[in-house]
C-alpha positions as CSV (number, residue, x, y, z in Angstrom):
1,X,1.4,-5.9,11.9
2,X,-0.4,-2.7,12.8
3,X,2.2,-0.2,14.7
4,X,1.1,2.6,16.7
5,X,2.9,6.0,15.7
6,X,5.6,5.7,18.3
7,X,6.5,2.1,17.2
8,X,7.0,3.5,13.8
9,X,9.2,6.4,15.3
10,X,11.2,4.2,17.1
11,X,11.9,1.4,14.2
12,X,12.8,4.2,11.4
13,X,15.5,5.5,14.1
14,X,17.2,3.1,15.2
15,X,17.3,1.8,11.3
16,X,18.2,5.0,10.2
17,X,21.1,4.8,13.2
18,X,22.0,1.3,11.7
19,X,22.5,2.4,8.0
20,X,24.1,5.3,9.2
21,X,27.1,3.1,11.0
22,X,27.4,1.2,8.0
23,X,24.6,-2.1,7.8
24,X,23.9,-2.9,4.7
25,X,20.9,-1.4,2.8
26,X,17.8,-3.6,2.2
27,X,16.2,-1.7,-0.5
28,X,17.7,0.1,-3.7
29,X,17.1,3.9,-3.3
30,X,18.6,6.9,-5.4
31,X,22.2,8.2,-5.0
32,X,20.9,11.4,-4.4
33,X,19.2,10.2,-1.5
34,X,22.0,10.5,1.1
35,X,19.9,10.5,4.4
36,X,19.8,7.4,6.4
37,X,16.6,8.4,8.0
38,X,15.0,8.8,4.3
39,X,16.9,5.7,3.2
40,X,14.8,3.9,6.9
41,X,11.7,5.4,5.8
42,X,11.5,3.6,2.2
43,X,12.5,0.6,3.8
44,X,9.6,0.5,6.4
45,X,7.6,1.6,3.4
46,X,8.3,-1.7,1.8
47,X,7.8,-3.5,4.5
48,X,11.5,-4.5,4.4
49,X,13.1,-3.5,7.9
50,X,14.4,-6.3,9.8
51,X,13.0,-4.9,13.0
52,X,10.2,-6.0,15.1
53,X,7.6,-5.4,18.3
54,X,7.3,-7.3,21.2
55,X,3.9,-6.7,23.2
56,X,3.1,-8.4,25.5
């Protein structure tokens, strides 16, 4: 699914606000990588975030 910039925006932060309250991590990352907001970006990159879009 195509997502418009704000979509994207809007799933990467409230992921990153998810890992940063302690859900579990989807994809392996570095331990120097300590930001959740990095951490939500390679997930999205993967295509692994377990959010979604509702349009109508």
């Amino acid at each position: 699914m195509k997502y418009t910039r704000f979509e994207k925006a809007r799933i990467i932060g409230a992921r990153a606000l998810q890992i940063s309250f302690g859900a579990p991590v989807l994809v392996e990352y570095p331990e120097t990588m300590i930001d959740p907001i990095d951490i939500a970006m390679l997930e999205y990159e993967q295509d692994l975030v377990p959010i979604t879009v509702a349009r109508e």
